[in-house]
N, C-alpha and C positions, 0 to 999 in steps of 0.2 A: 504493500500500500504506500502509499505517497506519502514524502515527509511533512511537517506542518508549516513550511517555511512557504513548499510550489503549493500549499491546500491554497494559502491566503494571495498568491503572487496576483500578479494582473493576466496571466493565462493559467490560472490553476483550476483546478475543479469546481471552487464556489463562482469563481470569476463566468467559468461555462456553464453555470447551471442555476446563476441568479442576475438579470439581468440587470444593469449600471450599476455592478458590483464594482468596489475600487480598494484597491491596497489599500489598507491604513497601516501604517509603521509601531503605531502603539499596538493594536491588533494583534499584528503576527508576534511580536513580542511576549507578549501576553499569553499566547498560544505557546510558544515556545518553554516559556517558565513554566506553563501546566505542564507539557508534555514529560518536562525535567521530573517535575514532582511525581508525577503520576509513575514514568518510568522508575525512579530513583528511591519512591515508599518516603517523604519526607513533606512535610507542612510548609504551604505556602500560602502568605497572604496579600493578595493584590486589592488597591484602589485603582479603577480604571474610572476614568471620569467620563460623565456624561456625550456619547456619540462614538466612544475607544468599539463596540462591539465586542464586548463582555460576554454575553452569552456564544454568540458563535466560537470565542475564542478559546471556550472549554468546552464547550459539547463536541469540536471537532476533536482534538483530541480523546477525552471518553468515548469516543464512539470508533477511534485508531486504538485504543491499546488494548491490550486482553483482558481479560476478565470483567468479574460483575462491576457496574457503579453506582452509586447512589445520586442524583440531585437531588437539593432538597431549596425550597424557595420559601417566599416568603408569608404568601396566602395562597388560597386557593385559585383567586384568577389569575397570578404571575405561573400556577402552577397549569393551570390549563392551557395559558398563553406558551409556555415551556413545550408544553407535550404537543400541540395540536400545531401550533403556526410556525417556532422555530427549528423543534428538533428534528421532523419532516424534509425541510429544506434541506439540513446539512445530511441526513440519511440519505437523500437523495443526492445528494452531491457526491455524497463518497459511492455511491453503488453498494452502499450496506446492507448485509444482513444480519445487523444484530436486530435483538426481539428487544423490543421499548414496550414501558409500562407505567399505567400512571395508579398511585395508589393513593385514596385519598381515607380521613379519619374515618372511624367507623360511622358517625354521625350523618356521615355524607347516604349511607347505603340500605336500602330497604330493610328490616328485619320481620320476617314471613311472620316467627313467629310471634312477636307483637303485633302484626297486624292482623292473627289469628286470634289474639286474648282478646281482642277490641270485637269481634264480632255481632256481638250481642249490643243492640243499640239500649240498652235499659242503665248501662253504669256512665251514658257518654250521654249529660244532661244537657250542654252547650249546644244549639242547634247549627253554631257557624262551622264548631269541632265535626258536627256530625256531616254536612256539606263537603267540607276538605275531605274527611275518611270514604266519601264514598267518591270522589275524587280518584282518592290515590288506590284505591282496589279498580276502580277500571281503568288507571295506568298499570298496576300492578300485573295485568295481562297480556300484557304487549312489551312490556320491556325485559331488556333482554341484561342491564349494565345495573337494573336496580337503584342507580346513582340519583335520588333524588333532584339533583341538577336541571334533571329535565322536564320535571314538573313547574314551568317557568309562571305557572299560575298563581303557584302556592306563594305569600309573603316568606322572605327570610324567618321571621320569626312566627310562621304559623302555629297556632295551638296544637294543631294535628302532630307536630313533629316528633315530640316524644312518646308520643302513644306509637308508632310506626317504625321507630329506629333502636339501636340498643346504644348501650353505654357498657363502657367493661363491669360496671359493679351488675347490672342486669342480664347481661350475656351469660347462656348457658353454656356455652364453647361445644365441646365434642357431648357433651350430655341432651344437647337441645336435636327436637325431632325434626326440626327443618334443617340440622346441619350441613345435608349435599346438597342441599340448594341454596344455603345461605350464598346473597349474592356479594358479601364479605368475603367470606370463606374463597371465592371463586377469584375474586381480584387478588386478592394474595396468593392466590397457587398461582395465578398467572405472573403476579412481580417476582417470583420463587423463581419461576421458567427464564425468565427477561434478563438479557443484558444489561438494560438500562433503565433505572429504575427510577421515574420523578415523584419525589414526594415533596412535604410540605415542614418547615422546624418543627412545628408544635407536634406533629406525626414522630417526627425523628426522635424528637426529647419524650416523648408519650413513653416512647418503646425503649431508650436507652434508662429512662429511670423505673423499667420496669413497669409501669402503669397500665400497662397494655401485653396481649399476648397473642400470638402467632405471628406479627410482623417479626419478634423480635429474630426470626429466623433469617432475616435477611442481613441485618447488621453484621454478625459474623460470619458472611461471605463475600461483603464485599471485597475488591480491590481497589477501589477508589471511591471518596465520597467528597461530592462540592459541595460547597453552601453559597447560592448567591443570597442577597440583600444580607452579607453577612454581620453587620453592625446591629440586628436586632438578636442576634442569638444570645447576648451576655442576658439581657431581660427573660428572655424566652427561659432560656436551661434554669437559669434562678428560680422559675415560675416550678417547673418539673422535678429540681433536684431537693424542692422542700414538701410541705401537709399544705391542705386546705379541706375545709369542711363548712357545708353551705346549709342555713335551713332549708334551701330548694331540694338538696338531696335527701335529707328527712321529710319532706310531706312528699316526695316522689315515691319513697320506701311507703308509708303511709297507703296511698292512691296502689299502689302495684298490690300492696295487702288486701286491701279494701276488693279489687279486681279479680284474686284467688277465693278470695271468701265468698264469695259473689255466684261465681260460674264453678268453681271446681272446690272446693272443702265449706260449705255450708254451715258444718258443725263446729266449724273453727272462730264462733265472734269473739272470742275472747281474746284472740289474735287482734281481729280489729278491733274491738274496742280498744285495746292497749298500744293499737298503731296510731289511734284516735287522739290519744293522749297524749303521745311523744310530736303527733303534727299539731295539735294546739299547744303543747310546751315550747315549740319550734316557730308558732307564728309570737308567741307573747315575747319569747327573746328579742324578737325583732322590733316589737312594738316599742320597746324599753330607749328607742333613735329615732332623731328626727325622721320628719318623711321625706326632705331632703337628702340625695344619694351623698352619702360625705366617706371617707376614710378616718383612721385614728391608730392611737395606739393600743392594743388588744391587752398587753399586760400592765397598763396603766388602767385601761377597763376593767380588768377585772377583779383591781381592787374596791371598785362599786358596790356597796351590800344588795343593792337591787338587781346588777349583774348577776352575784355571787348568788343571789337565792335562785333566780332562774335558772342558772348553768346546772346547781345541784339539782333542779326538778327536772331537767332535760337530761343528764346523768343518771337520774333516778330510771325515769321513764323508757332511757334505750335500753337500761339493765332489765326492767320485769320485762319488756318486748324479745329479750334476750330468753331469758326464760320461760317465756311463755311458748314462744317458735319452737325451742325445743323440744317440749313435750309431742311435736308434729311433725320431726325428723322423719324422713321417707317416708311420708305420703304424697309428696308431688315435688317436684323438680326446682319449678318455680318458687316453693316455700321454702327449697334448702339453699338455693342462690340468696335468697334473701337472708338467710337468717348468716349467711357469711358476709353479706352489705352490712346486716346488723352488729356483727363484730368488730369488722372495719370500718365504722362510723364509732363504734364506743371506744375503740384504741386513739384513732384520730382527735376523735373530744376532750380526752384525758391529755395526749401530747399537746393541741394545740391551749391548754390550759394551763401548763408548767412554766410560770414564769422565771423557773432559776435558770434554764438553759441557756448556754454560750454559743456565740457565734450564728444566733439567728436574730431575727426580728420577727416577733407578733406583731401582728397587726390587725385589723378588719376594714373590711370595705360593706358599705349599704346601696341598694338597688331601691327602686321605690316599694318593692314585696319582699326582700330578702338580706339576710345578712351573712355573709364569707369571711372567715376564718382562717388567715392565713398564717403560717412559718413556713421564713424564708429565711434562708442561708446568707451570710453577706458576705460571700466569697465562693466561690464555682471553681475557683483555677486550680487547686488541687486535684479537686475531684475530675474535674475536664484532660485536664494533664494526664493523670493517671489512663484515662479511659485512652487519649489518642496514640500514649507511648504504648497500650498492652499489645496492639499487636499490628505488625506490621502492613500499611497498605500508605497509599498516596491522600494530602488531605491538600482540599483547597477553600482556601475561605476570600470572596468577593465583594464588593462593592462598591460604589459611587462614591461612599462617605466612611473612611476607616481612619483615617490621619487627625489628627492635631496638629497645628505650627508644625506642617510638614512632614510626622513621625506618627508611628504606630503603637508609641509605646502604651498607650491608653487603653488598648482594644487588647493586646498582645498581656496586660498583667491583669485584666480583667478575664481571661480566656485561658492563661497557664502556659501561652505559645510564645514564651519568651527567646527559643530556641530556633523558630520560623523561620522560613527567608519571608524576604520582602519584597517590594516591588510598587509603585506608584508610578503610574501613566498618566501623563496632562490628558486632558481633552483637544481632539484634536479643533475642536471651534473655535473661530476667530471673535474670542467678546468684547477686544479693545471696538470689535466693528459693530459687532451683534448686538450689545446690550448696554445701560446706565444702569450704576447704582446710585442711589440716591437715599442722604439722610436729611431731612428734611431741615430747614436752619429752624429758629425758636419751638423748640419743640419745650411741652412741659415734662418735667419728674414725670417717670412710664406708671408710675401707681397712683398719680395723681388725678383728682376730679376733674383736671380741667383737660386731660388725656382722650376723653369722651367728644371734647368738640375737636379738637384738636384732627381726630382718626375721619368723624364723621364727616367736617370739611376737605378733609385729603381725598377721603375713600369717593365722595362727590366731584372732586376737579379731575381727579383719575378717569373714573367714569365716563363723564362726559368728554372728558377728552380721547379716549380711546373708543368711543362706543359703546361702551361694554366691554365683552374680550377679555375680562381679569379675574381674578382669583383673590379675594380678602382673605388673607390665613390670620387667625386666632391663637395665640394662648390659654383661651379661655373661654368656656359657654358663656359664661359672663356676659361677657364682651364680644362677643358674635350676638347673640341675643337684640343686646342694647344699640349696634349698631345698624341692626337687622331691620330693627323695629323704626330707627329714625330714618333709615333711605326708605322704607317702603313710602311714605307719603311725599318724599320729597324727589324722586326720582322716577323716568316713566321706563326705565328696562326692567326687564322678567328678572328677580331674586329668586336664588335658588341657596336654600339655607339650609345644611346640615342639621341632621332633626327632625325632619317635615316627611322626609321618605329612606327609600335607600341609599346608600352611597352611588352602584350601576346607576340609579333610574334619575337622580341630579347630574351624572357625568352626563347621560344619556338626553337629557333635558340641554345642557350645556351647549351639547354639541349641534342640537337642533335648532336651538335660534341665535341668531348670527345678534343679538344685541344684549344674549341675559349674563347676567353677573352672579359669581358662585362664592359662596361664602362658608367657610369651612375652620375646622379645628382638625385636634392630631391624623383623622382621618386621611384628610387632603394632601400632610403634608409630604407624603412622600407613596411611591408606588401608584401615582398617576399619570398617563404620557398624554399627553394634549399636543398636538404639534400645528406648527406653519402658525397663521393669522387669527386660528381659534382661539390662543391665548397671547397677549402681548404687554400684560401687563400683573406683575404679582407685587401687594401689600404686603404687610406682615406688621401687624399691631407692637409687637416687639422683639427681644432676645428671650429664645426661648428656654429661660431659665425653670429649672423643675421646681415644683411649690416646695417652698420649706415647711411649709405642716406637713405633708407627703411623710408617714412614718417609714417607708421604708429606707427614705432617704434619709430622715436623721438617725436612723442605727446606722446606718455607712458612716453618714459623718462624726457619730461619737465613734466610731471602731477608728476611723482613718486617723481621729485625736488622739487616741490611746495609742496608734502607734510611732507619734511622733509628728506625723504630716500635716499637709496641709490639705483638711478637705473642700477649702473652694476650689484651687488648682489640680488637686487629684482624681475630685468626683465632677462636681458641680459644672464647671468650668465646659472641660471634655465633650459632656453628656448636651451641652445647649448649643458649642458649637456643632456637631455632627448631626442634630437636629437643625439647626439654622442651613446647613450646608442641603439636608434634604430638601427644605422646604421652598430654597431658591433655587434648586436643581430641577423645578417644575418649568419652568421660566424656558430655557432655552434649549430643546431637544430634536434641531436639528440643523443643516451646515446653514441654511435659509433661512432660521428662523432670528427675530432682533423684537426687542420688550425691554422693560424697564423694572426694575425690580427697586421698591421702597422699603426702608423700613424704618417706623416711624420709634424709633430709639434713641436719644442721645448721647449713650452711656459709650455708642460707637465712636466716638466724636471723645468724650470728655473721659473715659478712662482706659487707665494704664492698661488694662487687658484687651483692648481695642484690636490692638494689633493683629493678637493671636487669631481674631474672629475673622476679620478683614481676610489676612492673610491665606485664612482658607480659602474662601469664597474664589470664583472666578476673577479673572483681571478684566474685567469692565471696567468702562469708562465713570467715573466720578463725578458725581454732583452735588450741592447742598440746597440748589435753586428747584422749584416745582414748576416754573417757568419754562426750566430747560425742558422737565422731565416731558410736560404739557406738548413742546415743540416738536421733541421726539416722536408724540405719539402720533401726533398727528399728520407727522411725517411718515409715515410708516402703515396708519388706521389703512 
């Protein structure tokens, strides 16, 4: 097969098989350093900036060297975008025949038998739940992938979902009577078969910390695993390598009990009654927090006495649910997977309760109906370490935004790959031509009330002056909200406001009309490609500094005290450039494209760490005038 230098050349095979295909220099480089890794079983971490062709430049390799690989991205649409529109291409460019396979969370995938326990319309008193179930059973006869995906009717968050899909604590594994047809089961024999295998991090880490099973068969055969958007993995593996425990998963236990006593053990209410209990124990904990969704600190909580008395009635109540299930061991399938949810929610309750532990953080977060329970580790790098020295194979970890002031060390001590090579590719566009940055001159203190008119007059001049065409990114619902609510009466373009629907059906609104304006928070700000004239203009309320009430952030920042450092430079700092870097990396995505990127911050301007930010960002042209920026657009609209 051909090496990866003539794949990328100006007559190489992508050149013949993708038309106004053109060398890029960073590109084959890039390919080359994978090829290195891959061949050579050692970790590499590359930033390829925005237009290098990143993705081609390791999938043509994984798809040249031997053995099994893994990609793993970043959602589920970069993962579909992966399997369906990029890796096709370069499969066809090489004349390959390796087997590709896309596997996604279990969530994603019909489960027969759940949509067999639902049969019975008497326990399903919701008439919209009852619409979508009878929906998804005459999908359910015609599909062949099971992949919910394709029921493009259903909302993301349809009621129906959990009635119809499993979760590892509900899965019967090989014990469940739909198991040759589970169309789970089926997707992983096929990723098991596959050469190339694209999955998703939260998949990857699902199954590396154990939490999941039968994928985990794939991990110890790879020979190569990538990770593109690889600057979300330090969040992500933190998320997997600790506890959480939700009241959503106790009244789901609850509703599944309620469901067996129902249709199949009749004589068992004492079962429900006692699951009855523990999901009213589980909604009053909840009650005891604003109905505002907020975070906090979990072991400062729960020196509460009103905490403390709840916790022990909810510890009380999964203990006699414990005991009462057992008296019912083998009599059905579904009461014994339960009653092993039921042990592993009281072990979980217990840990995430022990406020003496080191080297984590308790925490909690509230939904408008739920409260989650978290322990988190504040350190991964060991454990990460360990896991990529145990055995030999090639790693690659990707992205747009992996550098600090130039270096990796950020990403590389938060990850244990102190040992990696490296590698950082410019972008190849021209933004001294393409693009302005602009901080806008008298601007007030970014937490000040007077910040509000401040944004609101900008986001206004912006607007009209480009037509529409832009992007307002947020720090904060807050402040997306407040500014939401004053252009609607004062401006006559279409607002499209995160919130209102889904993320797709705002992009897809966006792109329909040529005048509306999209207004967005952390969703927007990275993992969306808008290109050409569609967007020519991106805001940003400010530096996207992470909340210091945020408790998981202050146990980083007391640990990073204790060990001497400095945690605004260590954590703080790192973490709001590489977000600021995503969120202007919206801006300009292709060699034609030219926008103005604002950000209405001072701090850019007036402090000593300026530089470091600047520094990252593209080298566009600079402004402090709204005059220019205005000139620009309209040059350009």
């Amino acid at each position: 097969m051909s090496s990866v230098s003539s794949l990328f050349s100006s007559n190489g095979m992508l050149a013949k098989a993708i038309p106004g295909f053109m060398p890029r220099e960073a590109q084959t480089n890039m390919a080359e350093a994978v090829k290195t890794a891959l061949d050579d079983k050692h970790a590499l971490i590359v930033e390829a900036g925005t237009g290098t062709g990143k993705t081609f430049a390791y999938l043509g390799p994984a798809l040249m060297a031997e053995g099994k690989a893994i990609i793993s991205t970043g959602t589920k649409n970069l993962q579909e975008q992966l399997y369906h529109r990029d890796l096709p291409v370069v499969k066809k460019a090489l004349a390959s025949r390796r087997k590709v396979a896309l596997l996604k969370g279990r969530a994603n995938y019909l489960c027969l038998h759940r949509m067999g326990q639902h049969r019975g319309n008497s326990v399903l008193v919701d008439k919209d739940v009852l619409g979508q179930l009878t929906e998804v059973r005459s999908w359910a006869e015609t599909t062949r992938s099971g992949d919910i995906g394709e029921l493009k009717s259903l909302p993301e968050d349809a009621k129906v979902l959990p009635l119809i899909t499993s979760t590892v604590d509900n899965c019967l594994g090989r014990e469940c009577p739909d198991y040759e047809e589970c169309y789970l089961v089926k997707a992983r024999r096929k990723a098991l078969e596959a050469d190339i295998i694209v999955v998703n991090h939260h998949l990857f880490f699902a199954d590396m910390a154990l939490k999941d099973t039968g994928f985990g068969e794939l991990i110890p055969e790879a020979d190569a695993i990538v990770f593109d958007e690889a600057h979300q993995i330090p969040d992500i593996a933190s998320d997997y390598f600790g506890e959480s425990i939700s009241t959503r998963q106790l009244q789901e236990l609850a509703k599944d009990i309620n469901v067996i006593y129902r249709t199949v053990l009749k004589d068992a209410e004492q079962v429900d009654k006692t699951a009855e209990k523990c999901r009213v124990a589980a909604a009053d904990l909840r009650l005891l927090f604003p109905e505002t969704p907020q975070r906090g600190n979990w072991a400062e909580t729960l020196e509460r006495e009103d905490v403390q008395s709840h916790i022990a009635r909810l510890t009380d109540g999964i203990g006699v649910l414990h005991e009462v299930i057992k008296l019912h061991l083998g009599r059905d399938k579904d009461l014994d997977n339960i009653y092993e949810r039921v042990v592993q929610a009281r072990d979980q309750l217990a840990a995430l309760c022990d406020s003496n532990q080191q080297g984590v953080s308790l925490w909690y977060e509230t939904t408008h109906r739920h409260l989650i329970l978290h322990l988190t580790p504040l350190s991964i790098a060991a454990k990460f370490r360990r896991f990529v020295e145990s055995v030999s194979r090639g790693w690659v970890f990707t992205s747009a935004t992996l550098t600090v002031d130039g270096g990796f060390t950020h990403f590389q001590k938060r990850m244990g790959l102190e040992e990696a090579k490296t590698l950082a590719l410019d972008s190849p566009f021209n933004y001294r031509e393409q693009a302005v940055l602009c901080v806008p001159r008298y601007l007030p203190e970014p937490n000040s009330y007077a910040m509000r008119d401040t944004l609101f007059e900008t986001a206004k001049r912006l607007i009209a002056a480009s037509g529409g065409r832009c992007f307002l990114l947020f720090t904060s619902h807050a402040m997306l909200r407040e500014i939401a609510s004053r252009l609607e009466g004062e401006i006559d373009n279409p607002l499209l406001v995160q919130g209102t629907t889904t993320k797709q059906a705002l992009l897809d609104g966006y792109l329909a009309d040529k005048n509306a304006v999209l207004l967005g928070t952390g969703a927007f700000w990275e993992g969306v490609d808008v290109r050409g004239s569609d967007l020519i203009c991106v805001m940003i309320d400010k530096l996207p500094f992470a909340s210091p009430d945020d408790p998981l952030l202050q146990a980083r920042i007391e640990d990073v005290k204790k060990r001497g450092a400095n945690p605004f430079a260590a954590i703080q700092m790192p973490q709001a450039v590489i977000t600021l870097k995503q969120g202007a990396g919206r801006l300009i995505r292709d060699p034609a494209d030219k926008g103005v990127l604002v950000i209405c911050d001072n701090r850019l301007v007036t402090k000593h760490y300026a530089k470091t930010f600047v520094a990252s960002l593209p080298d566009m042209r600079r402004t402090r005038s709204i005059e220019t920026v205005e000139a620009f657009l309209k040059s350009i609209k």
